[in-house]
mmCIF file of the N, C-alpha and C atoms, coordinates in Angstrom:
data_MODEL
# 
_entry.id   MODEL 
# 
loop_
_atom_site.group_PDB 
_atom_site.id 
_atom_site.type_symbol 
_atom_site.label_atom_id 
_atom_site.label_alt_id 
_atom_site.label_comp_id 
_atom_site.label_asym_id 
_atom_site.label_entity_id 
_atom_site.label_seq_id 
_atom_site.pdbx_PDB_ins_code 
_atom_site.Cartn_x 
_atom_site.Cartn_y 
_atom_site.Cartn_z 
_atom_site.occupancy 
_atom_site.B_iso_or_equiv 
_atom_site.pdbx_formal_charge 
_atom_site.auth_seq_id 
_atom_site.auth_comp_id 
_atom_site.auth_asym_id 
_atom_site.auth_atom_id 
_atom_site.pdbx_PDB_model_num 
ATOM 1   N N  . UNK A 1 1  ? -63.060 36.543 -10.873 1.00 0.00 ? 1  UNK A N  1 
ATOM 2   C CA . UNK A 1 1  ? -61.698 36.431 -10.396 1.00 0.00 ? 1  UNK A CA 1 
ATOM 3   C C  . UNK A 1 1  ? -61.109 37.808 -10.100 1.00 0.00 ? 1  UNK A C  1 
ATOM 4   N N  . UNK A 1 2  ? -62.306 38.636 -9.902  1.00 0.00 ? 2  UNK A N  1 
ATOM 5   C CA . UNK A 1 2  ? -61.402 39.732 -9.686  1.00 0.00 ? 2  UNK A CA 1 
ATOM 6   C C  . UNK A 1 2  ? -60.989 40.128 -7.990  1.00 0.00 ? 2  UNK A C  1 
ATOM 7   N N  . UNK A 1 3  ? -61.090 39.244 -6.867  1.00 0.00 ? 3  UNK A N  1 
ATOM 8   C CA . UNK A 1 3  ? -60.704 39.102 -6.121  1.00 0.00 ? 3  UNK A CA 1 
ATOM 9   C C  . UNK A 1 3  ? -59.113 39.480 -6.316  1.00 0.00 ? 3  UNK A C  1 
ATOM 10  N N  . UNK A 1 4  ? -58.406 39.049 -6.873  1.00 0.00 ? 4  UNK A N  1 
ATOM 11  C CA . UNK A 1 4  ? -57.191 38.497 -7.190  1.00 0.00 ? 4  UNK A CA 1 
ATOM 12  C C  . UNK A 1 4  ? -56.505 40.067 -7.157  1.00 0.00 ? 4  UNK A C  1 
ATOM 13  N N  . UNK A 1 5  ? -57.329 41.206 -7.753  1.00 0.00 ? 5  UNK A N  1 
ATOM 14  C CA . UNK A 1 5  ? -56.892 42.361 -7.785  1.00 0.00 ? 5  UNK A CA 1 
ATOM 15  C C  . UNK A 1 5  ? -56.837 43.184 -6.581  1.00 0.00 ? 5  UNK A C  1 
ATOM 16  N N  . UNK A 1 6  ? -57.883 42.803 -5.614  1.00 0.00 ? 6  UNK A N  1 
ATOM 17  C CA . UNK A 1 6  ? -57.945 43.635 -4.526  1.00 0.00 ? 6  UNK A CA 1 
ATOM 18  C C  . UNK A 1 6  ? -57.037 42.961 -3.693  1.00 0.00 ? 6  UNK A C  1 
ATOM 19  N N  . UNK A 1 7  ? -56.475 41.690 -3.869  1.00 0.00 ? 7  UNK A N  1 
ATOM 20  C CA . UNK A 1 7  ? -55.428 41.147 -3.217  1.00 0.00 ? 7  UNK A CA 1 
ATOM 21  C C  . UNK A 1 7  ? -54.322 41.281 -3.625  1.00 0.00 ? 7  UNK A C  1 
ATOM 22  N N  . UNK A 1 8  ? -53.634 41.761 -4.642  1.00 0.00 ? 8  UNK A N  1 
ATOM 23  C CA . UNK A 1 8  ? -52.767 42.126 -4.970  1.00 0.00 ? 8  UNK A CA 1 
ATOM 24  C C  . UNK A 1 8  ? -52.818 43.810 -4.433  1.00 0.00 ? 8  UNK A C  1 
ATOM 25  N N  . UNK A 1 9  ? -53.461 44.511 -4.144  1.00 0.00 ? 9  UNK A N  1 
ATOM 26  C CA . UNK A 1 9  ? -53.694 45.672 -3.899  1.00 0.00 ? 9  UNK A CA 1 
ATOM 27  C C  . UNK A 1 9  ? -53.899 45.972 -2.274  1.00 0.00 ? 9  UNK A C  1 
ATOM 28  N N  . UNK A 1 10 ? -54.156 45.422 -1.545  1.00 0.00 ? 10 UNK A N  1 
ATOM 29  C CA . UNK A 1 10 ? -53.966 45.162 -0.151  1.00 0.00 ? 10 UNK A CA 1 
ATOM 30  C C  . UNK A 1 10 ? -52.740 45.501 1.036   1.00 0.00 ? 10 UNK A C  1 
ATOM 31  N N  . UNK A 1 11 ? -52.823 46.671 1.273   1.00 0.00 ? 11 UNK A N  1 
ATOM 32  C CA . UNK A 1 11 ? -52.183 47.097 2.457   1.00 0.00 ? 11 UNK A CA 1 
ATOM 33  C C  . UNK A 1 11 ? -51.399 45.908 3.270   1.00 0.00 ? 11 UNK A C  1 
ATOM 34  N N  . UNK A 1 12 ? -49.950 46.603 3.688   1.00 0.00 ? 12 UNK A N  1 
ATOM 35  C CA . UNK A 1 12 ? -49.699 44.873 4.422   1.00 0.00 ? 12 UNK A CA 1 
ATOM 36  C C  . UNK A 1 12 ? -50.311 44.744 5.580   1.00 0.00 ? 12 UNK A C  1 
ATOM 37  N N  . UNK A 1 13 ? -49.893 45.884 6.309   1.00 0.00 ? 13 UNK A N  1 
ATOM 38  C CA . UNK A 1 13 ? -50.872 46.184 7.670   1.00 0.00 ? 13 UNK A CA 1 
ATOM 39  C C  . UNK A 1 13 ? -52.369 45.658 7.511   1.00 0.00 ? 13 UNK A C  1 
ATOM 40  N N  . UNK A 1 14 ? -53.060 45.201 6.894   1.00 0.00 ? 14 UNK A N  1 
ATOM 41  C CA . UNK A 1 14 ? -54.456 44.877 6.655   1.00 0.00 ? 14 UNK A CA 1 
ATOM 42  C C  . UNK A 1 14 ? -54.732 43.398 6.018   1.00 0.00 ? 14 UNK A C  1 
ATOM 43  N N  . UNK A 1 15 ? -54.137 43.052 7.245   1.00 0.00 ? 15 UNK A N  1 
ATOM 44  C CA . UNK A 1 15 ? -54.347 41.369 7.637   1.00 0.00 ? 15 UNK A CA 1 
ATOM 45  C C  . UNK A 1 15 ? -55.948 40.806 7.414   1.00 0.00 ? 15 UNK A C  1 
ATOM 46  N N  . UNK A 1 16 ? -56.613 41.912 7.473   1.00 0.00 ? 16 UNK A N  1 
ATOM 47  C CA . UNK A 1 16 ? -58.224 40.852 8.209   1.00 0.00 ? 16 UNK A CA 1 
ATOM 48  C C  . UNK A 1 16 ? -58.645 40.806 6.355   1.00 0.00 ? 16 UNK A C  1 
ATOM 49  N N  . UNK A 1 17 ? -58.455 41.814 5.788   1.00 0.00 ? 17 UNK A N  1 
ATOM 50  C CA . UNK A 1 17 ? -58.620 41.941 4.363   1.00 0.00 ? 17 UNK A CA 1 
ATOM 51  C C  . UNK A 1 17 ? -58.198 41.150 2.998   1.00 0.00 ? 17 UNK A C  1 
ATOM 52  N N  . UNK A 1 18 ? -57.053 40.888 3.885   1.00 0.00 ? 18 UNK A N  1 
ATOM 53  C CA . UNK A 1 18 ? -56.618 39.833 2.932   1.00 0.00 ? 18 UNK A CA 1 
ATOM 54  C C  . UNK A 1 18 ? -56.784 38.455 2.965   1.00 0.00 ? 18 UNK A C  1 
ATOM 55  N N  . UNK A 1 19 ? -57.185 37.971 4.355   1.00 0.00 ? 19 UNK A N  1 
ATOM 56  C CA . UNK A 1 19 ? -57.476 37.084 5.117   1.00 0.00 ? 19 UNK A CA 1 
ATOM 57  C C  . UNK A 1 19 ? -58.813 36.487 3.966   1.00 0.00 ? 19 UNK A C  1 
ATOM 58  N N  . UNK A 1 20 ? -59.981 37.708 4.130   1.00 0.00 ? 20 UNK A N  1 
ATOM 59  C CA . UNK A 1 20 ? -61.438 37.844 3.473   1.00 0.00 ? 20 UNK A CA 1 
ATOM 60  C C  . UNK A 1 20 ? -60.892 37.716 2.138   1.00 0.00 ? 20 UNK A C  1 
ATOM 61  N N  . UNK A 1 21 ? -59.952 37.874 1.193   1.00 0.00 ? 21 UNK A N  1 
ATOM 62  C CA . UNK A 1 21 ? -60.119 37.522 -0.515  1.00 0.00 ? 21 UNK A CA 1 
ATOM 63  C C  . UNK A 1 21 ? -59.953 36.370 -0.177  1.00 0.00 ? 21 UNK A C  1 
ATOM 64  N N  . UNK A 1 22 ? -58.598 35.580 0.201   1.00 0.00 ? 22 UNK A N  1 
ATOM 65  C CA . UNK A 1 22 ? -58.130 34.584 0.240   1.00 0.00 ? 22 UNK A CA 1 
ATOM 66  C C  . UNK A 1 22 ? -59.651 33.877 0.536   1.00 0.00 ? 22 UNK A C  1 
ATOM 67  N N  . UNK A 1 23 ? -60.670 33.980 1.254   1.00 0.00 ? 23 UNK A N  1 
ATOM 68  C CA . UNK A 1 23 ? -61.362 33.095 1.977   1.00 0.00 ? 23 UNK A CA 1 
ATOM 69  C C  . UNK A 1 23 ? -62.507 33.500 0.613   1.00 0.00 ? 23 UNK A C  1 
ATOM 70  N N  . UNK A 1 24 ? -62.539 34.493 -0.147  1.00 0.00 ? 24 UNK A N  1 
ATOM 71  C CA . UNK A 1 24 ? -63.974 34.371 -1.194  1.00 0.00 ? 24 UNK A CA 1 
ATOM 72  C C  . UNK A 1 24 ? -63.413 33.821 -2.317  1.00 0.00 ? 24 UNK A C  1 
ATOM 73  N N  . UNK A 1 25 ? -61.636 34.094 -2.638  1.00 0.00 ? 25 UNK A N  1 
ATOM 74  C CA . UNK A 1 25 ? -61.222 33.186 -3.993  1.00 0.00 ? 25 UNK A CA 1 
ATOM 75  C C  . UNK A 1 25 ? -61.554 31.945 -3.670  1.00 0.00 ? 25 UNK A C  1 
ATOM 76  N N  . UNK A 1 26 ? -61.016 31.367 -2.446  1.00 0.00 ? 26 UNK A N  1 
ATOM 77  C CA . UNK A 1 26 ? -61.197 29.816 -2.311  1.00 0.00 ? 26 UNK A CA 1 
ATOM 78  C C  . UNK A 1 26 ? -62.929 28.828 -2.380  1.00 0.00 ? 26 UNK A C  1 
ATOM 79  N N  . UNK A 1 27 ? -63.600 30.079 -2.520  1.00 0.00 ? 27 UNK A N  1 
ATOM 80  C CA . UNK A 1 27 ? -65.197 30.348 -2.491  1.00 0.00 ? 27 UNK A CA 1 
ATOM 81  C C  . UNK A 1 27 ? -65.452 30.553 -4.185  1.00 0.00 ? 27 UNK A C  1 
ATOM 82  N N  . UNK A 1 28 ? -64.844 30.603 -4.735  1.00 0.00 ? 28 UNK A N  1 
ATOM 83  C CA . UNK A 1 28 ? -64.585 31.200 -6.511  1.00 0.00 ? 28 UNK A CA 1 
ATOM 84  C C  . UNK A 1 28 ? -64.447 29.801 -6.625  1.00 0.00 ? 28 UNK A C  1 
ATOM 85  N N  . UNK A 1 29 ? -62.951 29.394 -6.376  1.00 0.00 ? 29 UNK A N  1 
ATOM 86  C CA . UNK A 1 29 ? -62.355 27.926 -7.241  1.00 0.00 ? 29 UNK A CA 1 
ATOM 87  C C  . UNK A 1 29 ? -63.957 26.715 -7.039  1.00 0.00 ? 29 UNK A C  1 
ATOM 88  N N  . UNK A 1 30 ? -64.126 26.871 -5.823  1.00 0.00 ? 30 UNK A N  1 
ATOM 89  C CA . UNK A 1 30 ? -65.035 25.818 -5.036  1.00 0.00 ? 30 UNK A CA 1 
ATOM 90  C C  . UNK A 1 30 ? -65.880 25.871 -6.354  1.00 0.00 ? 30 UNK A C  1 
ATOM 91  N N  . UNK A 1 31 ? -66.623 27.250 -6.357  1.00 0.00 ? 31 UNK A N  1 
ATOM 92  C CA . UNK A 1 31 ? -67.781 27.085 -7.485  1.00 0.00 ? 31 UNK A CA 1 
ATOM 93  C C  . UNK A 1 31 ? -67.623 26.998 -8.478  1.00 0.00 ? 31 UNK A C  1 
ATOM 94  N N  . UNK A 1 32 ? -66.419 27.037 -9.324  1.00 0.00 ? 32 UNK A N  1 
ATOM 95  C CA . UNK A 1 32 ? -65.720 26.900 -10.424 1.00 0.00 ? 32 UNK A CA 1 
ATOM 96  C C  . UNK A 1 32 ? -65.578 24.699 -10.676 1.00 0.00 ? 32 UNK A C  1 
ATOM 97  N N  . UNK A 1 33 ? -65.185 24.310 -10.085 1.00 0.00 ? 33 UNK A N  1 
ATOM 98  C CA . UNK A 1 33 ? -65.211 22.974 -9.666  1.00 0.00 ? 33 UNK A CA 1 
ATOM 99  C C  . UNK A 1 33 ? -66.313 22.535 -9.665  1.00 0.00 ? 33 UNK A C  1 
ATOM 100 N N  . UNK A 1 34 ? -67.353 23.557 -8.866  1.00 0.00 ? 34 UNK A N  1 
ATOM 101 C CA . UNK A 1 34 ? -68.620 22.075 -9.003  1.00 0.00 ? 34 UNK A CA 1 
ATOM 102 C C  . UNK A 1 34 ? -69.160 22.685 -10.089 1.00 0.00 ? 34 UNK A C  1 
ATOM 103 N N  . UNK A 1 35 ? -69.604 23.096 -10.816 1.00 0.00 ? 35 UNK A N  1 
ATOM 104 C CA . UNK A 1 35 ? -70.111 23.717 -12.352 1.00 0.00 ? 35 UNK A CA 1 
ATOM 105 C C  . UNK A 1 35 ? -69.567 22.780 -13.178 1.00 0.00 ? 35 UNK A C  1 
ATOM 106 N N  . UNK A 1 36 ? -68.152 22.154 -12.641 1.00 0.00 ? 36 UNK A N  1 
ATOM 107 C CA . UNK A 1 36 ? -67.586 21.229 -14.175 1.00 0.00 ? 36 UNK A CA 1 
ATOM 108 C C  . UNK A 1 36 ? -66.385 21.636 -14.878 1.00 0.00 ? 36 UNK A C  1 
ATOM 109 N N  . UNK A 1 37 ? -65.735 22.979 -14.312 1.00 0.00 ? 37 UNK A N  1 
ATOM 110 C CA . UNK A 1 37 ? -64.826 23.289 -14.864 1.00 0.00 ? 37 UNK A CA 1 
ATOM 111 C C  . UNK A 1 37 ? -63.450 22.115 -14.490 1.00 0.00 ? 37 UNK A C  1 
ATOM 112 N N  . UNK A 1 38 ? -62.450 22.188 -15.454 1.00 0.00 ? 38 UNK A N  1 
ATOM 113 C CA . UNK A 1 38 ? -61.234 21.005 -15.261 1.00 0.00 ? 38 UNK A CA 1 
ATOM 114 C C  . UNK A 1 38 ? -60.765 22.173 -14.033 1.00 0.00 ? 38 UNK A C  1 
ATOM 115 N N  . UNK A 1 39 ? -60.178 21.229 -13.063 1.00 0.00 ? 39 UNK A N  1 
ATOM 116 C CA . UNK A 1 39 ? -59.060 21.118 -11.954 1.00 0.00 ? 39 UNK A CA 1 
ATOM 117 C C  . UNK A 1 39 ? -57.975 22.231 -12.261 1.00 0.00 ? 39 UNK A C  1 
ATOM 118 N N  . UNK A 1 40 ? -57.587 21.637 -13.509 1.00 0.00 ? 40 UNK A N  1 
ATOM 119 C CA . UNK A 1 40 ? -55.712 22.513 -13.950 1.00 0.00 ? 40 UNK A CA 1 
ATOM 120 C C  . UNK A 1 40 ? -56.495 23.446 -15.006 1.00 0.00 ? 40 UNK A C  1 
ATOM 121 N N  . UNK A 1 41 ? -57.376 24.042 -15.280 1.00 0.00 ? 41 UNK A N  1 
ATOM 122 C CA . UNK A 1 41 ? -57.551 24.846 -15.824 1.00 0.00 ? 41 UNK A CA 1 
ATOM 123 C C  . UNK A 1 41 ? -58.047 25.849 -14.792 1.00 0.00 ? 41 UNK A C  1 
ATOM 124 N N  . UNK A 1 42 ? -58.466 25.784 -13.618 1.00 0.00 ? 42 UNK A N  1 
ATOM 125 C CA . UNK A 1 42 ? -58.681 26.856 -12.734 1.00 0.00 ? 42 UNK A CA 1 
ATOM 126 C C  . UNK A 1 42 ? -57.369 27.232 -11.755 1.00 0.00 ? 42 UNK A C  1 
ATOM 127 N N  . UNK A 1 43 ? -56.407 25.959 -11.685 1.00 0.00 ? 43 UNK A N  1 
ATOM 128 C CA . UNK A 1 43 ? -54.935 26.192 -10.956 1.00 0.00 ? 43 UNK A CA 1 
ATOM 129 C C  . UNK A 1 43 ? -54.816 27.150 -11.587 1.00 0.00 ? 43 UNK A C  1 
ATOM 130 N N  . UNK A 1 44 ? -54.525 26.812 -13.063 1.00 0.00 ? 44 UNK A N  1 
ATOM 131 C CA . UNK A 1 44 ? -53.777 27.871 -14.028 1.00 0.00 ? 44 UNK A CA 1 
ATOM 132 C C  . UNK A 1 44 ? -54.564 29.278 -13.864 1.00 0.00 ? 44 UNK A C  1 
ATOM 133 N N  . UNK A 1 45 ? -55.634 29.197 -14.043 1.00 0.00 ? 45 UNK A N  1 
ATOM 134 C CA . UNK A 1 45 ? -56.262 30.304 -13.823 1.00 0.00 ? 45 UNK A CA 1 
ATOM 135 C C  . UNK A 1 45 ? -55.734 31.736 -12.953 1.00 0.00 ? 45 UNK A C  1 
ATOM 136 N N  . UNK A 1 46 ? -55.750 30.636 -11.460 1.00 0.00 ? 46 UNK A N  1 
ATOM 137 C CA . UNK A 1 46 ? -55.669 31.674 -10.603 1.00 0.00 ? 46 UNK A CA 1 
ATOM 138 C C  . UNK A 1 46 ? -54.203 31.967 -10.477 1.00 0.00 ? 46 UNK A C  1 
ATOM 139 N N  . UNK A 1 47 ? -53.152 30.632 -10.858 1.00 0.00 ? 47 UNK A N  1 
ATOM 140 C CA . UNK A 1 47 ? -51.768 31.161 -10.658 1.00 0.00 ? 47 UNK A CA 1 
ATOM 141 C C  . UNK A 1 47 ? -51.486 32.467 -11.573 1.00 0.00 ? 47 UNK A C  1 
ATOM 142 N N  . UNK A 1 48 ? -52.394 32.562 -12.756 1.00 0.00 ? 48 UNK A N  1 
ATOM 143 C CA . UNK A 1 48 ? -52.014 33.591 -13.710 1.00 0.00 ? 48 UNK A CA 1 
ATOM 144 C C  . UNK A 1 48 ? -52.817 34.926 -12.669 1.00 0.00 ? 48 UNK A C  1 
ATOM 145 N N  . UNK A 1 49 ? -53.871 34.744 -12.336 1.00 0.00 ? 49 UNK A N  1 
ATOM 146 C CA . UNK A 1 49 ? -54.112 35.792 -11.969 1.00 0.00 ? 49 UNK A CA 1 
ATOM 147 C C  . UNK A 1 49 ? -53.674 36.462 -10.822 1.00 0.00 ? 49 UNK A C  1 
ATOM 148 N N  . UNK A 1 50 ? -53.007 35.586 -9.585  1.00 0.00 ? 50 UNK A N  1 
ATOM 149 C CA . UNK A 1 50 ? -52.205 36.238 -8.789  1.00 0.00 ? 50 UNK A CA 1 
ATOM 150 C C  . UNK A 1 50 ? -51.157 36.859 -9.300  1.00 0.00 ? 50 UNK A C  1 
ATOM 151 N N  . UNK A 1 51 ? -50.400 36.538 -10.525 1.00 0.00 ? 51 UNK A N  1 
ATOM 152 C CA . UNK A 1 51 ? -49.055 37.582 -10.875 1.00 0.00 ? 51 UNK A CA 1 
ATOM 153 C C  . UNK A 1 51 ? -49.206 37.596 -12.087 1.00 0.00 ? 51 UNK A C  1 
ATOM 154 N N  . UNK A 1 52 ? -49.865 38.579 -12.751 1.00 0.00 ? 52 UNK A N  1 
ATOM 155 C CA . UNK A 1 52 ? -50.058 39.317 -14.010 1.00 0.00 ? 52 UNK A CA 1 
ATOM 156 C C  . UNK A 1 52 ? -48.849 39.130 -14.507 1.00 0.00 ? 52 UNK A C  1 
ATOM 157 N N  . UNK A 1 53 ? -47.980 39.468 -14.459 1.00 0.00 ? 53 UNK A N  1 
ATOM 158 C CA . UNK A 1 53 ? -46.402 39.887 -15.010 1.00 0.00 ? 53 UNK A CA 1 
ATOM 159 C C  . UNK A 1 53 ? -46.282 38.671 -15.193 1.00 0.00 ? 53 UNK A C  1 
ATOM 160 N N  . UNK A 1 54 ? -46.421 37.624 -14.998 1.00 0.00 ? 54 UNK A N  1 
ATOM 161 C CA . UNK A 1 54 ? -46.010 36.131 -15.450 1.00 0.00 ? 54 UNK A CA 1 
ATOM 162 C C  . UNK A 1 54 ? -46.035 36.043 -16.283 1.00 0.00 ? 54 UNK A C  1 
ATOM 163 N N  . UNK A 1 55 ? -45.692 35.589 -17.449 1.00 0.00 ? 55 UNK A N  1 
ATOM 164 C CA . UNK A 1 55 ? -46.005 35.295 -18.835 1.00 0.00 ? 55 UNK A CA 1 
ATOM 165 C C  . UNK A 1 55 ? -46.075 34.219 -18.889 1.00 0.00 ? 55 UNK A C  1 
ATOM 166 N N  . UNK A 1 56 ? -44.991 33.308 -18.722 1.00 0.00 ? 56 UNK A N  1 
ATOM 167 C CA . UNK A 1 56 ? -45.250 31.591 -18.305 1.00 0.00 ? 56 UNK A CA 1 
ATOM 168 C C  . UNK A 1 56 ? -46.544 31.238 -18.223 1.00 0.00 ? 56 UNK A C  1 
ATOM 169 N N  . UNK A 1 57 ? -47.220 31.815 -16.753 1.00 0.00 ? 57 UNK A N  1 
ATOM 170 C CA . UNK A 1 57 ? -48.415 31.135 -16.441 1.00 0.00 ? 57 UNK A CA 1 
ATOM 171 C C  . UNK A 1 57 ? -49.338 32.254 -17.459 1.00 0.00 ? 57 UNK A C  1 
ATOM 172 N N  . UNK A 1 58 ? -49.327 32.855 -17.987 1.00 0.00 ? 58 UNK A N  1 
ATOM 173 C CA . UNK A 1 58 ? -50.304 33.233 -18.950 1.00 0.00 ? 58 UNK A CA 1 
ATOM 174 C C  . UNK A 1 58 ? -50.442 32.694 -20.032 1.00 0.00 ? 58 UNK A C  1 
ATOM 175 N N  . UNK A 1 59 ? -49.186 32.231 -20.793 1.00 0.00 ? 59 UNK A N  1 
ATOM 176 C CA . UNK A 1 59 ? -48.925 31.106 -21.469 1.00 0.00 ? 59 UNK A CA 1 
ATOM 177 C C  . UNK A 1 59 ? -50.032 29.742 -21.696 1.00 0.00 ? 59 UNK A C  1 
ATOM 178 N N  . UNK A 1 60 ? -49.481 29.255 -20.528 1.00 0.00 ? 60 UNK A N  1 
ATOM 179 C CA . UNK A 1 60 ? -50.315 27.963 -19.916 1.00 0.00 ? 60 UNK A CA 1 
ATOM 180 C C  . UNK A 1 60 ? -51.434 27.493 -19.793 1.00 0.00 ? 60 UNK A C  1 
ATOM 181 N N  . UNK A 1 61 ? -52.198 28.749 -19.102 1.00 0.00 ? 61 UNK A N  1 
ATOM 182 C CA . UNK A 1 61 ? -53.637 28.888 -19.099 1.00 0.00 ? 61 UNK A CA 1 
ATOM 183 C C  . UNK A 1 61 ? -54.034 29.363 -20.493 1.00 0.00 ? 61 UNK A C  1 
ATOM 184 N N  . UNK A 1 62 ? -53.577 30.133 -21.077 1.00 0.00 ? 62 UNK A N  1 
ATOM 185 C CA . UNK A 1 62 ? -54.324 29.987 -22.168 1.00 0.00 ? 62 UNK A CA 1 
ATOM 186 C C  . UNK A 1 62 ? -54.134 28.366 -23.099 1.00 0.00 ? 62 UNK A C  1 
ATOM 187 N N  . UNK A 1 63 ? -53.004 28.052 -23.134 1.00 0.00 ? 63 UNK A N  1 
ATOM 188 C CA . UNK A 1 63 ? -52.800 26.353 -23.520 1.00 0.00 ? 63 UNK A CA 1 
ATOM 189 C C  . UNK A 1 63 ? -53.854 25.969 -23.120 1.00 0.00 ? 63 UNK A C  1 
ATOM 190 N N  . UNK A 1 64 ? -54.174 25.356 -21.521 1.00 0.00 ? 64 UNK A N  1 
ATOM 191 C CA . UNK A 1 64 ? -55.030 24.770 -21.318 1.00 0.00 ? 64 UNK A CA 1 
ATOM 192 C C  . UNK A 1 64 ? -56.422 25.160 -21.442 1.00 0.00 ? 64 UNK A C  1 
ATOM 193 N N  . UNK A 1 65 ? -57.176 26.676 -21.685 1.00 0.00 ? 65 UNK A N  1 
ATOM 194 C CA . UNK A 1 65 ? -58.270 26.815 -22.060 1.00 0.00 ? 65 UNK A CA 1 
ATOM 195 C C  . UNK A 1 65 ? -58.507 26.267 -23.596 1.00 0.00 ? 65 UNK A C  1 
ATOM 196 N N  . UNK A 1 66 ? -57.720 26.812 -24.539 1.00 0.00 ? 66 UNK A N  1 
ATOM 197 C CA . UNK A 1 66 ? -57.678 26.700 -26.034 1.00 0.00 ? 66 UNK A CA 1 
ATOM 198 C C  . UNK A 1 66 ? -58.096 25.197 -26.147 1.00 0.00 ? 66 UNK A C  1 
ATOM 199 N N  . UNK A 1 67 ? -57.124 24.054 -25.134 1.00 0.00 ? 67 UNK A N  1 
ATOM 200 C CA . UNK A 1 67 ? -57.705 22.758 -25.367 1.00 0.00 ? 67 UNK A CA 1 
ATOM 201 C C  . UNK A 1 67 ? -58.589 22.239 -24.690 1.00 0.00 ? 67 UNK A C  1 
ATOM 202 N N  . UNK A 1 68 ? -59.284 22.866 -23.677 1.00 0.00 ? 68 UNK A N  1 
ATOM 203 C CA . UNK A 1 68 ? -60.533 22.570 -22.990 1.00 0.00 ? 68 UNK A CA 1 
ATOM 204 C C  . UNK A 1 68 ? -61.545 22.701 -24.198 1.00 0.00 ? 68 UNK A C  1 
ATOM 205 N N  . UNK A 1 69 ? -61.258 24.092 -25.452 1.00 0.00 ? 69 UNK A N  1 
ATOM 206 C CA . UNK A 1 69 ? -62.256 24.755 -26.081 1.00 0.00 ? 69 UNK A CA 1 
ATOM 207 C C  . UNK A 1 69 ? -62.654 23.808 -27.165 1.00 0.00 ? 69 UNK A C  1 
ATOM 208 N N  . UNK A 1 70 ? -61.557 23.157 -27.020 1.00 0.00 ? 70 UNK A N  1 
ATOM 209 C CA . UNK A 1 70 ? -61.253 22.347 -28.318 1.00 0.00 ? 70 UNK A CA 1 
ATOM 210 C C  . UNK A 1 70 ? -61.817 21.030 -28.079 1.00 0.00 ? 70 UNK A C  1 
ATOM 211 N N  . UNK A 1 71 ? -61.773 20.245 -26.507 1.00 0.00 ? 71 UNK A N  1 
ATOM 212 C CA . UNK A 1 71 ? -62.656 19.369 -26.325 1.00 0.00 ? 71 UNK A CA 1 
ATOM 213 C C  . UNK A 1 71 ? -63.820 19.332 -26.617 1.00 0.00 ? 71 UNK A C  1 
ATOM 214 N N  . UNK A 1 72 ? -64.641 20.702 -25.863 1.00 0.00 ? 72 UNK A N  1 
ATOM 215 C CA . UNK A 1 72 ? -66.333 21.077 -25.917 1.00 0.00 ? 72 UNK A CA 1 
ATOM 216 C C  . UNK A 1 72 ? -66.682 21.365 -27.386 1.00 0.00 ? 72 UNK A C  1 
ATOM 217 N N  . UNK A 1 73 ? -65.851 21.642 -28.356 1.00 0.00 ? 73 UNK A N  1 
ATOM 218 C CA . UNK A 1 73 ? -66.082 21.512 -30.196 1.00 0.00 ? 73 UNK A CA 1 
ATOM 219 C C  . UNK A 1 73 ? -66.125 20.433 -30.514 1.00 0.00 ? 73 UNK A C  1 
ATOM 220 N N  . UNK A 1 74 ? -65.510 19.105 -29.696 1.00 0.00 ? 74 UNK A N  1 
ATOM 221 C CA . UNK A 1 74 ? -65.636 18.386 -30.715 1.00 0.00 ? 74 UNK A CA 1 
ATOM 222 C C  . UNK A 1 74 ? -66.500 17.295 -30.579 1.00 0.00 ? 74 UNK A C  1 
ATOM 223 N N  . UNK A 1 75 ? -66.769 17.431 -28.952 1.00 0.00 ? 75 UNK A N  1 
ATOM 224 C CA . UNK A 1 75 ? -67.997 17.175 -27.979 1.00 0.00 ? 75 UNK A CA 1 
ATOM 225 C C  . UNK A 1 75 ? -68.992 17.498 -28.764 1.00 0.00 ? 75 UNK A C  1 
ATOM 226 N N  . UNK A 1 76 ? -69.399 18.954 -28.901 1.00 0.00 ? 76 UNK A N  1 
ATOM 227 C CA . UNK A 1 76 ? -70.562 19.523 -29.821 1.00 0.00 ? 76 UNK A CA 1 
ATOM 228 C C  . UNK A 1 76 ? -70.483 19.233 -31.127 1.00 0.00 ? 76 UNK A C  1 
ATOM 229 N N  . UNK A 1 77 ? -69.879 18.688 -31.830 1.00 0.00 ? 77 UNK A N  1 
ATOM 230 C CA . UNK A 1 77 ? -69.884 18.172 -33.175 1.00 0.00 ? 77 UNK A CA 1 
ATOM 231 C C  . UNK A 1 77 ? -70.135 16.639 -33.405 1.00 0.00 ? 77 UNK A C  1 
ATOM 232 N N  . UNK A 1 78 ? -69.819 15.905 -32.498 1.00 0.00 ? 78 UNK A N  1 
ATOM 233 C CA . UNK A 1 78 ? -69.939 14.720 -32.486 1.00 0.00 ? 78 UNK A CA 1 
ATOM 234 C C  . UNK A 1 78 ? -71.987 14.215 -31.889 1.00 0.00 ? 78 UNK A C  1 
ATOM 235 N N  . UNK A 1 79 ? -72.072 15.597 -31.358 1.00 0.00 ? 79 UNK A N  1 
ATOM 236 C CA . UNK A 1 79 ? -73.347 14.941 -30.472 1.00 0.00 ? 79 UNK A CA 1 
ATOM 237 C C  . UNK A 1 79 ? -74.109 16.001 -31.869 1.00 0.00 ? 79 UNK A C  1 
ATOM 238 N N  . UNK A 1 80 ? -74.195 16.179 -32.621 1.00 0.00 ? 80 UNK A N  1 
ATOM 239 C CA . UNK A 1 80 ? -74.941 16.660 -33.808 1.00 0.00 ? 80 UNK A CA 1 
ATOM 240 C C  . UNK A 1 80 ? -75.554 15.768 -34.793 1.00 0.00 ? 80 UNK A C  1 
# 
């Protein structure tokens, strides 16, 4: 996800550049999705990572990882 930085870092004048993150994040989520990751845990993801300074969405995403983490524990405990 570190796309997210060179797009935040991006000249305005330098359209074709930003054009290219936008087009490899959406190339990130894609492969993020078919691997199995949840839907709203990669929204959250990337909304946090487009604006650092958010706290809200840093908040959130970590909410929703902590209980993703918490599914796959109990997933792995049950299949023991």
């Amino acid at each position: 996800m570190n796309h997210y930085w060179f797009l935040r870092h991006t000249r305005v004048f330098n359209l074709a550049r930003k054009r290219k993150q936008y087009r490899l994040i959406a190339k990130e989520k894609k492969r993020l999705l078919t691997a199995g990751v949840d839907g709203e845990t990669v929204r959250l993801l990337c909304r946090h990572m487009a604006n650092l300074k958010n706290k809200q969405a840093e908040s959130r995403w970590w909410s929703a990882h902590n209980k993703t983490l918490q599914k796959s524990l109990q997933f792995s405990d049950k299949g023991v």
